[in-house]
C-alpha positions as MATLAB code, in Angstrom:
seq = 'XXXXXXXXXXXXXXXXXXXXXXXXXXXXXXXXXXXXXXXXXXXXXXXXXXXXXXXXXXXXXXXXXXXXXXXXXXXXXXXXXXXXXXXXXXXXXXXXXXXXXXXXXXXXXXXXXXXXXXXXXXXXXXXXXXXXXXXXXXXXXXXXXXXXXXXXXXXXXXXXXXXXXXXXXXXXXXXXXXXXXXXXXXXXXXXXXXXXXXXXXXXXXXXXXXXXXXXXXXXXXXXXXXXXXXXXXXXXXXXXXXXXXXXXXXXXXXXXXXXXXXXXXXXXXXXXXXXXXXXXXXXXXXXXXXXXXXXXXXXXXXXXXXXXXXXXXXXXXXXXXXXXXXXXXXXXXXXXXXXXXXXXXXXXXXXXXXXXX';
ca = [
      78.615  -15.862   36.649;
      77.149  -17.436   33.482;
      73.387  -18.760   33.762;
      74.302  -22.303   32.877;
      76.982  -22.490   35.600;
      73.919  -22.759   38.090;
      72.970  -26.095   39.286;
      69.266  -26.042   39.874;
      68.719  -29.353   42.021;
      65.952  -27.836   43.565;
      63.247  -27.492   40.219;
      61.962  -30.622   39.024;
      62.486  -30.483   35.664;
      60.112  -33.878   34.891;
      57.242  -31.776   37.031;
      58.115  -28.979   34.860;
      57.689  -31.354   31.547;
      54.547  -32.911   32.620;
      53.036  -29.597   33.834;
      53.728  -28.356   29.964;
      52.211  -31.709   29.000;
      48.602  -31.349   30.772;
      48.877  -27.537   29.517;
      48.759  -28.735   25.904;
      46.377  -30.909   26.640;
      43.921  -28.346   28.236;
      44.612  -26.365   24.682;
      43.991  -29.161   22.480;
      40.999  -29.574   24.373;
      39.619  -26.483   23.960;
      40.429  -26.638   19.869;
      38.615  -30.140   19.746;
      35.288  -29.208   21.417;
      34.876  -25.581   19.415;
      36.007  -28.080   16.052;
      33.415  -30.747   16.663;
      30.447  -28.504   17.498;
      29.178  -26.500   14.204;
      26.806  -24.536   16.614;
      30.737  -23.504   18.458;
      31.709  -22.072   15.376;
      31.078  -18.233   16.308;
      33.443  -15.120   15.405;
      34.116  -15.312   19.462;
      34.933  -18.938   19.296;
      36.953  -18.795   16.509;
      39.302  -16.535   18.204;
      39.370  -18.625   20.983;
      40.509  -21.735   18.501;
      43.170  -18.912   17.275;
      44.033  -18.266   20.634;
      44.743  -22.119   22.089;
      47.150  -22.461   19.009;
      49.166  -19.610   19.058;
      49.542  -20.921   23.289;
      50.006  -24.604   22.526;
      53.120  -23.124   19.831;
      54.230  -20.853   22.457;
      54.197  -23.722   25.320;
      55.746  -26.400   22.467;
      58.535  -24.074   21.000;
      59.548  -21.766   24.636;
      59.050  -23.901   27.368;
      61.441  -27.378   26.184;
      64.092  -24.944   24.753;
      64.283  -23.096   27.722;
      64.370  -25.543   30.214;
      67.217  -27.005   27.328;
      68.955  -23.564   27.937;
      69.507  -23.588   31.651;
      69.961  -27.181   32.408;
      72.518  -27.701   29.552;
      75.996  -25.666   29.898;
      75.782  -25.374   25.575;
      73.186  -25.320   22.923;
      72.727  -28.649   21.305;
      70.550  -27.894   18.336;
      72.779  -25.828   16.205;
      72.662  -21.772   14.774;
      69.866  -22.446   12.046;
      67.588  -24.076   15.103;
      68.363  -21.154   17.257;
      67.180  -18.709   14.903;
      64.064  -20.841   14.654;
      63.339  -21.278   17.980;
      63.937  -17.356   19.056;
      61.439  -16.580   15.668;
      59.012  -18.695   16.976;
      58.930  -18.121   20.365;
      58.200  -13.974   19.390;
      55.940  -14.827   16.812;
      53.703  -16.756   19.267;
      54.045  -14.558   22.051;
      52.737  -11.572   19.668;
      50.093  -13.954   18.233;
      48.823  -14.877   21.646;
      49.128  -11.618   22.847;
      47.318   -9.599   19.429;
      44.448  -12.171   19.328;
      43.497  -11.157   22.782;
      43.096   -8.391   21.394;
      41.308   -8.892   18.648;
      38.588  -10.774   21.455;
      38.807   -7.579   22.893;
      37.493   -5.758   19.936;
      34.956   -8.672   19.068;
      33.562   -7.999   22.611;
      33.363   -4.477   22.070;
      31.479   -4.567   19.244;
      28.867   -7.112   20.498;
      27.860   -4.655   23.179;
      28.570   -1.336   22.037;
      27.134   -1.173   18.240;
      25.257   -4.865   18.712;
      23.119   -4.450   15.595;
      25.020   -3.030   13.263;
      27.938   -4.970   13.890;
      26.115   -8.007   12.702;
      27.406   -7.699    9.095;
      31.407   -7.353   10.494;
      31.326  -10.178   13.337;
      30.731  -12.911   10.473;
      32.814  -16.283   10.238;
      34.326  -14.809    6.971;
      35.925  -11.640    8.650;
      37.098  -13.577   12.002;
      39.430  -15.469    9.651;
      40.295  -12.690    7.455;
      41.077  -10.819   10.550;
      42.779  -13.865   11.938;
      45.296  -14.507    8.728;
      45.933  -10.927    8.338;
      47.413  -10.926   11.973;
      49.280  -13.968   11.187;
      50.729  -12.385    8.480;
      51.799   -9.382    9.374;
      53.547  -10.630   12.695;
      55.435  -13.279   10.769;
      56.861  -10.180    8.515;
      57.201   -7.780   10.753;
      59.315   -9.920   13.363;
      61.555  -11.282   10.578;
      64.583   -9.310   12.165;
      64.386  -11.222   15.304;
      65.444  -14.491   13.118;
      68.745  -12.571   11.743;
      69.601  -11.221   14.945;
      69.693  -14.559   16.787;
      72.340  -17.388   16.297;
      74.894  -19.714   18.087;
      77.869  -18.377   19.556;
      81.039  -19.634   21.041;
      82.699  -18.584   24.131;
      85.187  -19.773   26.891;
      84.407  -20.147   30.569;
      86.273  -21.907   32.968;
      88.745  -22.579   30.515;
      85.946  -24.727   28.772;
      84.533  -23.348   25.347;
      80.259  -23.466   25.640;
      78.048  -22.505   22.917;
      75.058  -20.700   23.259;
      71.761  -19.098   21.719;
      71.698  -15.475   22.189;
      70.937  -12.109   20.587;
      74.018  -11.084   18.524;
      74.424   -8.084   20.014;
      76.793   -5.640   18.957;
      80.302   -5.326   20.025;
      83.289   -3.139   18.614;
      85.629   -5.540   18.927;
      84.174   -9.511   18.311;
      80.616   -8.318   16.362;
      80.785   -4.417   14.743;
      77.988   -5.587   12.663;
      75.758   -6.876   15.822;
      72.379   -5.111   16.593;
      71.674   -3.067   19.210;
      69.756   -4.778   22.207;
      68.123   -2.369   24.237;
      66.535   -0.954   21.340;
      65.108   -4.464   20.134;
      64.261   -4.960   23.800;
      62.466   -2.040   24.575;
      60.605   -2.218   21.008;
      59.242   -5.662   22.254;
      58.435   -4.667   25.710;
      56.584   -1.606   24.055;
      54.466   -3.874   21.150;
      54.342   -6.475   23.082;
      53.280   -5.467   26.164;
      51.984   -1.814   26.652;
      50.331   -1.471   23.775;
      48.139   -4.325   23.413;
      47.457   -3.781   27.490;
      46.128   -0.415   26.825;
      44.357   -1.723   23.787;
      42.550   -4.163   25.573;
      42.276   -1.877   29.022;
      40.750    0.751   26.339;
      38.286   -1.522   25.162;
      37.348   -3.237   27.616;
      36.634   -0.044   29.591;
      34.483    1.178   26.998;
      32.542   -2.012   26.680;
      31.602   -1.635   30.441;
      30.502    2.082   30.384;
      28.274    0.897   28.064;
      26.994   -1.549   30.088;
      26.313   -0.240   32.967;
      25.251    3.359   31.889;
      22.620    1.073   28.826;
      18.900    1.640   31.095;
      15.979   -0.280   29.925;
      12.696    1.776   28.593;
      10.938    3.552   31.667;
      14.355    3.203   33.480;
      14.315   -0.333   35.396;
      16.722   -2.413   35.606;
      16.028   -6.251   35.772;
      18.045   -8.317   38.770;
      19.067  -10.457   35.807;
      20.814   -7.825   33.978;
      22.826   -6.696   37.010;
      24.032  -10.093   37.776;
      25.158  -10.213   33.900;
      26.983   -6.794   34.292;
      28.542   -7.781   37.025;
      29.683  -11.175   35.941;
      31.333   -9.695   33.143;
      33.274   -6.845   34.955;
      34.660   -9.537   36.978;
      35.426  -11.699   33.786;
      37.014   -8.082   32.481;
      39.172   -7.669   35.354;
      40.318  -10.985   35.845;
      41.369  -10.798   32.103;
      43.071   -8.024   32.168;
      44.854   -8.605   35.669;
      46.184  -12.125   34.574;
      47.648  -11.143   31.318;
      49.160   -7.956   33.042;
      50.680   -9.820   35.919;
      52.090  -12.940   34.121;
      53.688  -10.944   31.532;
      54.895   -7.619   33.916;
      58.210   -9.610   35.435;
      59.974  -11.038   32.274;
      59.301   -8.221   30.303;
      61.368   -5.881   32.993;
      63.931   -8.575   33.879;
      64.515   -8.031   30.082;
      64.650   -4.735   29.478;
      66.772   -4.697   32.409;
      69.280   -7.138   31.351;
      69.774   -5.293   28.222;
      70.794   -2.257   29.590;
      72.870   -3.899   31.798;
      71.128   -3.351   35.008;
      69.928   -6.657   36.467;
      72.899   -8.148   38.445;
      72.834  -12.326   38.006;
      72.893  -14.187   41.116;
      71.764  -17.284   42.177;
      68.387  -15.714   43.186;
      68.188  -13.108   40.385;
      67.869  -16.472   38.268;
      65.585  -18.002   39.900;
      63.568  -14.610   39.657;
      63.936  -14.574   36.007;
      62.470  -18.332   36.033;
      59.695  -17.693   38.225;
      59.019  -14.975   36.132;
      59.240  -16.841   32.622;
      56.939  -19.798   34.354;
      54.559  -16.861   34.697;
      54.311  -16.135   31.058;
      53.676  -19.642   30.197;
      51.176  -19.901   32.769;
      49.191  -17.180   30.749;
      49.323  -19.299   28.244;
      47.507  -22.374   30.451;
      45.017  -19.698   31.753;
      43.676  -18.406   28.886;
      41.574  -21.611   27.909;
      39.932  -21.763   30.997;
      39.424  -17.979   31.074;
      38.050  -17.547   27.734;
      36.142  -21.041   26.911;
      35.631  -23.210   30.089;
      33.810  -20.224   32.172;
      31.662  -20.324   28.831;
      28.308  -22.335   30.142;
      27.554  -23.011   26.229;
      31.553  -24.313   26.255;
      30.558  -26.316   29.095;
      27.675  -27.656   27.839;
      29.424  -28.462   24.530;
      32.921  -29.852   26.163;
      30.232  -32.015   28.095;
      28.277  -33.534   24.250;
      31.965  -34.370   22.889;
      32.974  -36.440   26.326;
      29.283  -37.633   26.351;
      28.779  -36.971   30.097;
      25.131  -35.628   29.718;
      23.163  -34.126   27.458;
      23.322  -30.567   26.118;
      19.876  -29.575   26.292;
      16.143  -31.144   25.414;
      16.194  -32.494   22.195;
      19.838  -31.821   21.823;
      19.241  -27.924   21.276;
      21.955  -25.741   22.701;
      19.893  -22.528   24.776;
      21.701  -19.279   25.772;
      19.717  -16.743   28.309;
      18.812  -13.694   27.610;
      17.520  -11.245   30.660;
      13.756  -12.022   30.424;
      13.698  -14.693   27.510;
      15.138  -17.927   25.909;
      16.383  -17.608   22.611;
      18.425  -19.979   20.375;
      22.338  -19.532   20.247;
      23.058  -17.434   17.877;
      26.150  -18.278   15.552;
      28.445  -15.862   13.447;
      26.620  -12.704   15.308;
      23.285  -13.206   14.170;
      20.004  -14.759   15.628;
      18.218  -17.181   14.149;
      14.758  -17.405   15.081;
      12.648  -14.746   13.438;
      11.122  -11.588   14.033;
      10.217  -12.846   17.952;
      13.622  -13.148   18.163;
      14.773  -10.151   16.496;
      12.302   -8.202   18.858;
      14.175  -10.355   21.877;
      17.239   -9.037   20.545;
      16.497   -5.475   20.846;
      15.436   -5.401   24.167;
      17.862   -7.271   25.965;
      20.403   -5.034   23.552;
      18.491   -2.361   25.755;
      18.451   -3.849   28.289;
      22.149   -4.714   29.199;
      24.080   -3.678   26.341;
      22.980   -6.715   23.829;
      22.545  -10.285   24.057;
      26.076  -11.340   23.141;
      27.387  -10.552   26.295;
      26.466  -14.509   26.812;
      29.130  -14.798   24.953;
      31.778  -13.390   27.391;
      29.917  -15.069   30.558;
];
């Protein structure tokens, strides 16, 4: 049974359209309000801006095609296209995937080495940082582009075309590639790495929180509502990109050993499963700016629905002061709010950890 044999009358495929529509537009939101606030502009922000286009490409260049792929019993676009598409579609997914963590390692050094970290979390490094991984995932996944193209083949007494891997075969394709190894690669560098990477990090941000005591030993109410507001924000991060990602990435390595049977509802698994993915993509904008009160309080200056703060300043709490935001890593403010600085470092970890609230 061939995938685009199955009639799907049951998925909406308009909802489907419109549902990637209002997902770009939650993305582009997120870009426009970090862009139009100079105050936004932070190494953690900037990686969020990173992050909501490497999602809207994802969403633009996986989510059309596919839909294309099962509705359609033939590829319309042509080979060149289909190498495109497939390049694109891993070369977002890693980008998405690698600039999580990079956030990850931002985080970490805001609360584990606060001070001297100062000099590295600058605007300058977050885009070196940023173009480097660009760079290097656009190289490094250059094979996926030659190992994709349009084939031909006869079903039904009908020949359909179609954009797959070329995998190899002793008879039509000697010279084809060998898909469980490209399959498992991905599911390892895509997946388990940058999960334990992040889990990793993560987990060493919040032993630092919690076992960080202030002098004499107390510890504020304040500061134990802000540790635990950010292990919940740690979880939830890590859950959500482990869940949405866990089913296609074993549906695939399955499939290219040969070992996931297709049936009616083994497709629709595999589409629930790639619907998943995507929605990681909608979910990280509202995970990693809008639960942001300062991206609140700046998405709320660009619509004009109320003011930001008196006077137009933009605040951030620390646990027993106000200070100004700080941009790039550092505070601005003086030595008052250097001194600030050190305690609630302290305190709970350091004051950046307004950042991941």
């Amino acid at each position: 049974m061939d995938l685009r044999e199955i009639g799907w009358d049951d998925i909406d495929w308009i909802d489907l359209a419109q549902d990637r529509d209002q997902w770009r537009a939650l993305v582009n939101t997120v870009v426009l309000v970090v862009a139009a606030n100079q105050q936004m502009r932070s190494t953690t922000n900037l990686l969020i801006i990173n992050l909501a286009m490497a999602d809207l490409l994802f969403i633009v260049f996986c989510v059309p095609f596919t839909a294309t792929d099962y509705v359609l019993p033939f590829w319309p676009f042509g080979d060149v296209w289909c190498k495109i598409v497939q390049y694109l579609i891993v070369v977002t997914a890693y980008a998405s995937v690698y600039t999580l963590v990079l956030m990850s390692l931002d985080r970490f050094l805001a609360v584990v080495h606060p001070i001297t970290s100062m000099s590295i979390r600058t605007e300058r490094n977050a885009f070196i940082a940023i173009a480097v991984t660009w760079i290097v995932i656009l190289l490094v996944t250059l094979p996926v582009y030659v190992s994709h193209g349009e084939v031909t083949y006869t079903y039904s007494s009908a020949e359909h075309t179609a954009c797959v891997f070329l995998e190899q075969d002793p008879v039509n394709r000697p010279d084809g590639y060998n898909k469980p190894v490209f399959q498992i690669l991905f599911f390892a560098t895509s997946y388990v790495t940058p999960l334990a990477l992040i889990c990793g990090l993560y987990l060493c941000m919040l032993l630092r929180l919690w076992r960080g005591v202030a002098p004499g030993g107390h510890v504020s109410a304040e500061s134990r509502r802000g540790k635990k507001r950010v292990t919940r924000m740690v979880v939830v991060v890590v859950a959500i990109f482990a869940i949405c990602w866990f089913p296609i990435q074993i549906i695939l390595v399955l499939k290219s050993v040969d070992r996931y049977e297709i049936t009616n509802a083994s497709v629709m698994i595999q589409i629930v499963s790639q619907v998943m993915a995507y929605m990681n993509s909608c979910v990280n904008p509202i995970l990693y700016a809008f639960l942001s009160d300062h991206f609140r309080k700046a998405f709320r200056k660009v619509v004009n629905c109320g003011p930001v703060g008196p006077g137009g300043t933009r605040y951030q709490r620390a646990s027993t002061t106000i200070i100004p935001h700080q941009a790039n890593g550092r505070c601005n403010g003086g030595k008052s709010t250097m001194l600030t600085l050190s305690r609630t470092t302290r305190t709970n970890g350091c004051s950046a950890v307004n950042d991941i609230l």
